[in-house]
C-alpha positions in Angstrom: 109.3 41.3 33.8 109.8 42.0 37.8 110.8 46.0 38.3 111.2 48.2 41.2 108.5 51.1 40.8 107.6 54.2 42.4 104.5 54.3 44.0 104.7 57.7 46.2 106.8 59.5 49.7 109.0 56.2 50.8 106.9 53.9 48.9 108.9 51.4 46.6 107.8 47.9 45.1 108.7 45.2 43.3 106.1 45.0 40.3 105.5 42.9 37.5 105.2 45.4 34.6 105.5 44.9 30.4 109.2 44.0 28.9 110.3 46.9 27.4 110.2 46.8 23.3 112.6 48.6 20.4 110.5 52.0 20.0 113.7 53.5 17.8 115.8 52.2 15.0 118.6 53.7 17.7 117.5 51.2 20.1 118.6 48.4 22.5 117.0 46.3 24.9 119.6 45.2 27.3 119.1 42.5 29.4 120.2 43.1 33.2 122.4 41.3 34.8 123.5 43.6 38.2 121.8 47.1 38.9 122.6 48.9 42.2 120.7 51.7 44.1 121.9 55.1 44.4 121.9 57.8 46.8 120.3 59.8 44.3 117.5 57.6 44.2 116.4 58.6 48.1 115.8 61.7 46.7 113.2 60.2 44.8 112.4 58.0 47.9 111.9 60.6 49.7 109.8 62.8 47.3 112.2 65.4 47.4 112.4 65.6 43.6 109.3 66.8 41.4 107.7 64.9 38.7 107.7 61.6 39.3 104.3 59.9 38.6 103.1 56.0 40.5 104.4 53.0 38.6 107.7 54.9 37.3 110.7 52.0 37.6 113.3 53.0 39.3 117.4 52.8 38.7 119.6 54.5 36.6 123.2 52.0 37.6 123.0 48.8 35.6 125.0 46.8 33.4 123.7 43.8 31.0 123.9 42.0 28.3 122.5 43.4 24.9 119.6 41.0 23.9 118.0 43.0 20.7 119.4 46.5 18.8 118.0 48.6 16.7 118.7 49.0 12.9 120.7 51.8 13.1 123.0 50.5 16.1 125.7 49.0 14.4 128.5 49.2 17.3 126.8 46.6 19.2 125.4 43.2 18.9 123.2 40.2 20.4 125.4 39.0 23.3 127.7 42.3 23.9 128.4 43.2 27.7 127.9 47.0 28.7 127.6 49.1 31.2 124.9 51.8 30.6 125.8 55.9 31.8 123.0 57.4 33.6 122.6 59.9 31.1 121.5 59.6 28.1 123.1 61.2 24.9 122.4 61.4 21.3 126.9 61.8 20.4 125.4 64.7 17.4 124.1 67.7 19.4 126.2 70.9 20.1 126.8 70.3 23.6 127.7 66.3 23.2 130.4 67.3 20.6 132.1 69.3 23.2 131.8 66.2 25.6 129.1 67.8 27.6 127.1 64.3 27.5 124.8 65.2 31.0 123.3 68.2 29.1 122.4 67.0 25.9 120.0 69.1 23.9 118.3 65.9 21.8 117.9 63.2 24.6 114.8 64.8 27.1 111.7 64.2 25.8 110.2 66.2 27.9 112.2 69.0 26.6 109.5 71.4 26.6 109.1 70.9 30.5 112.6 71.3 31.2 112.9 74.4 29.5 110.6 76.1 31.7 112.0 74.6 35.1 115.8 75.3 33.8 115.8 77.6 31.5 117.5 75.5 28.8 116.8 71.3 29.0 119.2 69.3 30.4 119.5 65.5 29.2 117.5 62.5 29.7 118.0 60.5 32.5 117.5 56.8 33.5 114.7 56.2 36.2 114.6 60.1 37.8 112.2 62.6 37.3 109.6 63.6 34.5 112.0 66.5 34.1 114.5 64.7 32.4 112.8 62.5 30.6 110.6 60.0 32.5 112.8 57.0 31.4 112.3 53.7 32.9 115.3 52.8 34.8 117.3 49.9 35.3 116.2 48.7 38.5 114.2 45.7 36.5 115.2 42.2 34.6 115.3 44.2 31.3 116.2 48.0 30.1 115.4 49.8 26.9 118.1 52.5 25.7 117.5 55.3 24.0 120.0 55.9 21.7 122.0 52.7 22.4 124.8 53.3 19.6 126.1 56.3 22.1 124.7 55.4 25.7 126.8 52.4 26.3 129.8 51.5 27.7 131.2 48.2 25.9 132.9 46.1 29.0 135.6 43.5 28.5 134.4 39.6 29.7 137.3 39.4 32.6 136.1 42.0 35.5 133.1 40.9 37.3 130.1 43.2 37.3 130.5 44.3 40.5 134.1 45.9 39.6 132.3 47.5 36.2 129.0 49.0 37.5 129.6 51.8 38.8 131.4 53.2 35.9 127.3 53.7 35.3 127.5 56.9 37.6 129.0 57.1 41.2 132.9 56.2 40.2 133.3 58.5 37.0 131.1 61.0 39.6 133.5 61.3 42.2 136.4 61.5 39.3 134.5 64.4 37.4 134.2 66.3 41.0 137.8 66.1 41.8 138.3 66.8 38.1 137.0 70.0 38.4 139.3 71.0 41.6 142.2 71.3 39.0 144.4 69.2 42.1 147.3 70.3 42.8 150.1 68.5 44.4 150.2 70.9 47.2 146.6 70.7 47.9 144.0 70.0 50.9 140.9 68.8 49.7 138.0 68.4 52.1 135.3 66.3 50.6 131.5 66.3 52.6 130.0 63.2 52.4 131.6 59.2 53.0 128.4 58.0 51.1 129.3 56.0 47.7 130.1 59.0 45.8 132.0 60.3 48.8 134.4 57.3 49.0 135.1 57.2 45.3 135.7 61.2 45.3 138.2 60.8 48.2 140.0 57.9 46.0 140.0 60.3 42.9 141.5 63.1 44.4 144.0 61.0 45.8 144.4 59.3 42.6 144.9 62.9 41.0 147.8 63.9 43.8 146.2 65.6 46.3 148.6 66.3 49.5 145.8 65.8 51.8 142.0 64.5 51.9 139.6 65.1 54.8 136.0 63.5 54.8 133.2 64.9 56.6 130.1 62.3 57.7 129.2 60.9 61.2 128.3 57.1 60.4 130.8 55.2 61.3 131.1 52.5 58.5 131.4 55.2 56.0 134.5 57.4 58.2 135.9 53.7 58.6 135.8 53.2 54.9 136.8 56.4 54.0 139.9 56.2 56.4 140.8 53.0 54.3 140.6 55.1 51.5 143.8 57.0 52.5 141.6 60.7 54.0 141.9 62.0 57.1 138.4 62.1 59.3 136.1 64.4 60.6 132.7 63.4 62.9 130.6 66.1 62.6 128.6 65.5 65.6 131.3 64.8 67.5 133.8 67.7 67.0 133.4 71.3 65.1 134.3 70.7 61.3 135.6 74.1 60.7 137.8 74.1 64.0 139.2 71.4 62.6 139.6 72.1 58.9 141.4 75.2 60.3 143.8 72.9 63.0 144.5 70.4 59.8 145.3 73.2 57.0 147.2 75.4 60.0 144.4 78.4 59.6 144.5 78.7 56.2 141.8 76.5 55.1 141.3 73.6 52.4 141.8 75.0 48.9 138.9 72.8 47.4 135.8 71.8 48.9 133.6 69.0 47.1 130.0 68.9 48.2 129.2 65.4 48.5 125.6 65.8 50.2 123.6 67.5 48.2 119.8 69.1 49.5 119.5 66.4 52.6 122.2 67.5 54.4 121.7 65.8 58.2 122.8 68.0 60.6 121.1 68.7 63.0 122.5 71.1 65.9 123.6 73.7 63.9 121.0 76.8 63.5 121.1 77.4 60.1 119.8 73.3 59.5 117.2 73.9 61.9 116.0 76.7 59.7 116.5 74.9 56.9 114.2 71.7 58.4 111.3 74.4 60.3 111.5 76.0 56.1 111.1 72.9 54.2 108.0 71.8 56.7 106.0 75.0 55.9 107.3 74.0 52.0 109.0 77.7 51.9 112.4 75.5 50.7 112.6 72.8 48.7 116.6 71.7 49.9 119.1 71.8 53.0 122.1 73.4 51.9 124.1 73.4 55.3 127.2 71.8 53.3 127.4 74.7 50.8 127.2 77.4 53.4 130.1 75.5 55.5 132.3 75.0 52.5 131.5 79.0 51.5 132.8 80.0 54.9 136.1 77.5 55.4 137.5 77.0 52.1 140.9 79.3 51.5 140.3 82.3 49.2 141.1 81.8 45.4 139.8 78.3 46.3 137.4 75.9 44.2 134.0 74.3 45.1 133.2 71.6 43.2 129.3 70.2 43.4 128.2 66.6 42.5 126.0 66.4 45.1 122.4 66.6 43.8 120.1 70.1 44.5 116.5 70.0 43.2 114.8 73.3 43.7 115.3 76.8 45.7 117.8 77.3 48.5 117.6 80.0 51.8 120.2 81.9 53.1 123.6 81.6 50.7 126.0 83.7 51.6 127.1 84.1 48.0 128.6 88.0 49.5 131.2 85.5 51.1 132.3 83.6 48.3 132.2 86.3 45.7 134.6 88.5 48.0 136.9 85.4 49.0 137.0 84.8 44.9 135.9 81.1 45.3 135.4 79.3 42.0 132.4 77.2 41.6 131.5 74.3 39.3 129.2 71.2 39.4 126.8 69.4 37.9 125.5 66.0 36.1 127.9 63.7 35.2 129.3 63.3 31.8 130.2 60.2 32.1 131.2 58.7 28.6 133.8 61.6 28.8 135.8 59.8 31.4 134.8 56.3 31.2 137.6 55.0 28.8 140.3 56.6 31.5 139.0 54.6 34.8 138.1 51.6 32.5 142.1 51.5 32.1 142.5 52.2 35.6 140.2 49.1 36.9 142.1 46.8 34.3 145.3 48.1 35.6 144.5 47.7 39.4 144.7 51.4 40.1 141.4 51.2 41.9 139.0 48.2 42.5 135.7 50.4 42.5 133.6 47.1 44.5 135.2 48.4 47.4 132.1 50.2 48.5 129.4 47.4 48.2 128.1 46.1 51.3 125.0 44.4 50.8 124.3 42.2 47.6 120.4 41.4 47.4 118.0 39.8 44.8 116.0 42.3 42.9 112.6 41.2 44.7 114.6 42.3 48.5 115.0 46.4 46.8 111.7 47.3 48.3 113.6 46.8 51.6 116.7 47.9 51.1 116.0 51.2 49.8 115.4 51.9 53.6 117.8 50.0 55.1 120.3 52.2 52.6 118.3 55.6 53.4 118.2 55.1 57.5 122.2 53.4 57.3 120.9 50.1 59.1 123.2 47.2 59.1 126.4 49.1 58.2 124.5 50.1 54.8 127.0 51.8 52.4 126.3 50.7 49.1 123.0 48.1 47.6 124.0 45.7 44.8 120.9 44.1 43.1 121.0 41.3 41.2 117.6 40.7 39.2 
């Protein structure tokens, strides 16, 4: 079968590699029908991310059509649609019976690895790092899943795929962050980032009654998009973000801050990124936190942080003094996705939100080799790659 691989820093191709085989009676083998790239994936790109090793495929948003199970999968059959979560879960663990899917305890096989990194494992993951697992990903003509009878989402036949997909990762991502705000109807929440995760977070928190949204970015597809989305815009290179967050929450400041950035955050005349950028070139840090120290110092005391963006190793200068003393709740992490994919399921059929929105380039699998830098530079007006193997 045709797969995009990883072959080193910025160096993506389109390979012809084995089909993937049953190795588990727990199985599938799913045969792709649309996959997509992420923004976690220029991470990876990049070679920001430890652990990945030359011929790894990449992709961890696809949906398909189940061509082979397992014996012991006996919720699904030859010809079933899905869409497949990012993470994957075994459904019997301690932490997946309390719905905390993105840490399993059962699905990294490189559990032993992970344990020294983290401290505890975290779960497998689709096309990322040997630290979760080293699974191929879905950025090919076929996947295998690992415990198939959990890590699926069954799809209905009437939605295209390009309205399902992303229920794979960035749409149940940007609920799960505004989830964790706790909205209230009185609420400001300023969201950093209008990448894909970005625009679906600003529709969540929306969707979840939030007063007021501001995004945060400087491209100007993304603010435009965003703007359609119903938030309120701020160019960061063009005017001060916190002058601003102060003018539109009259001094008081946003009461939740989501962090859709991540380590590569791009600005560029502040000090504190260019110590970031002179750190990570003498590899003394491994991220650029410049979002987390801006949302540390605007949002409103008592206020929440909520995380999705990705972080990967050690971070400089946190003024963690600041948000102890302002009392500023914290939460983030991976997605756990099957806990909320049943709600925005409903929500697409309904018409609440049409999550295709964000796609603005639809390409043949063989054209990914490309696109992964016309997504990482924005070329073209670049928000979101569809692939279609």
């Amino acid at each position: 079968m045709r797969a995009l691989c990883w072959h080193g820093t910025q160096d993506i191709r389109c390979d012809t590699v084995p089909d993937p085989k049953l190795e588990h009676p727990r199985d599938a083998i799913i045969k792709v029908t649309t996959c997509a790239i992420c923004g976690s994936d220029l991470h990876l790109y990049d070679n920001t991310i430890p652990a990945m090793e030359r011929g790894d495929i990449m992709g961890h948003e696809t949906m398909g059509i189940v061509e082979e199970v397992g014996k012991e999968v006996t919720n699904l059959k030859r010809g079933d649609r899905v869409v497949i979560p990012f993470t994957i879960f075994c459904g019997d663990c301690d932490q997946c019976r309390r719905g905390n899917f993105s840490v399993c305890e059962r699905s990294n096989r490189n559990k032993s690895l992970a344990d020294k990194v983290f401290g505890h494992t975290t779960a497998g993951l689709f096309g990322y790092t040997h630290l979760t697992g080293g699974y191929p990903g879905g950025q090919a003509e076929y996947l295998r899943v690992p415990f198939a009878d959990k890590t699926h989402i069954k799809v209905p036949q009437g939605p295209s795929d390009e309205q399902l997909l992303f229920l794979s990762d960035i749409f149940p991502t940007g609920w799960q962050a505004a989830v964790q705000c706790d909205i209230q109807p009185t609420d400001t929440v300023a969201i950093w980032g209008c990448g894909p995760v970005g625009q679906m977070t600003i529709r969540s928190a929306l969707l979840l009654g939030a007063k007021q949204v501001i995004a945060i970015d400087t491209v100007p597809e993304r603010l435009a998009m965003a703007r359609a989305g119903g938030a309120t815009t701020i160019d960061f290179m063009e005017e001060s973000v916190v002058e601003r967050l102060n003018e539109l929450t009259q001094g008081k400041g946003p009461e939740k801050c989501i962090d859709c950035v991540g380590m590569e955050a791009h600005a560029t005349a502040t000090l504190d990124s260019i110590y970031d950028r002179a750190k990570q070139a003498m590899m003394l840090e491994t991220d650029r936190p410049h979002v987390l120290r801006e949302m540390m110092y605007v949002c409103r005391p008592a206020g929440t942080l909520s995380i999705p963006g990705v972080y990967g190793g050690l971070l400089d200068k946190i003024p963690f003094g600041m948000a102890m003393n302002k009392g500023l709740t914290m939460r983030m992490g991976q997605t756990h996705v099957n806990r909320w994919s049943d709600d925005l399921l409903r929500r697409i059929e309904a018409g609440q939100i049409d999550p295709s929105f964000v796609i603005t380039h639809t390409v043949p699998l063989e054209r990914g080799p490309e696109m992964y830098k016309t997504f990482r530079d924005k070329q073209d007006g670049c928000v979101k790659v569809v692939l279609k193997p």
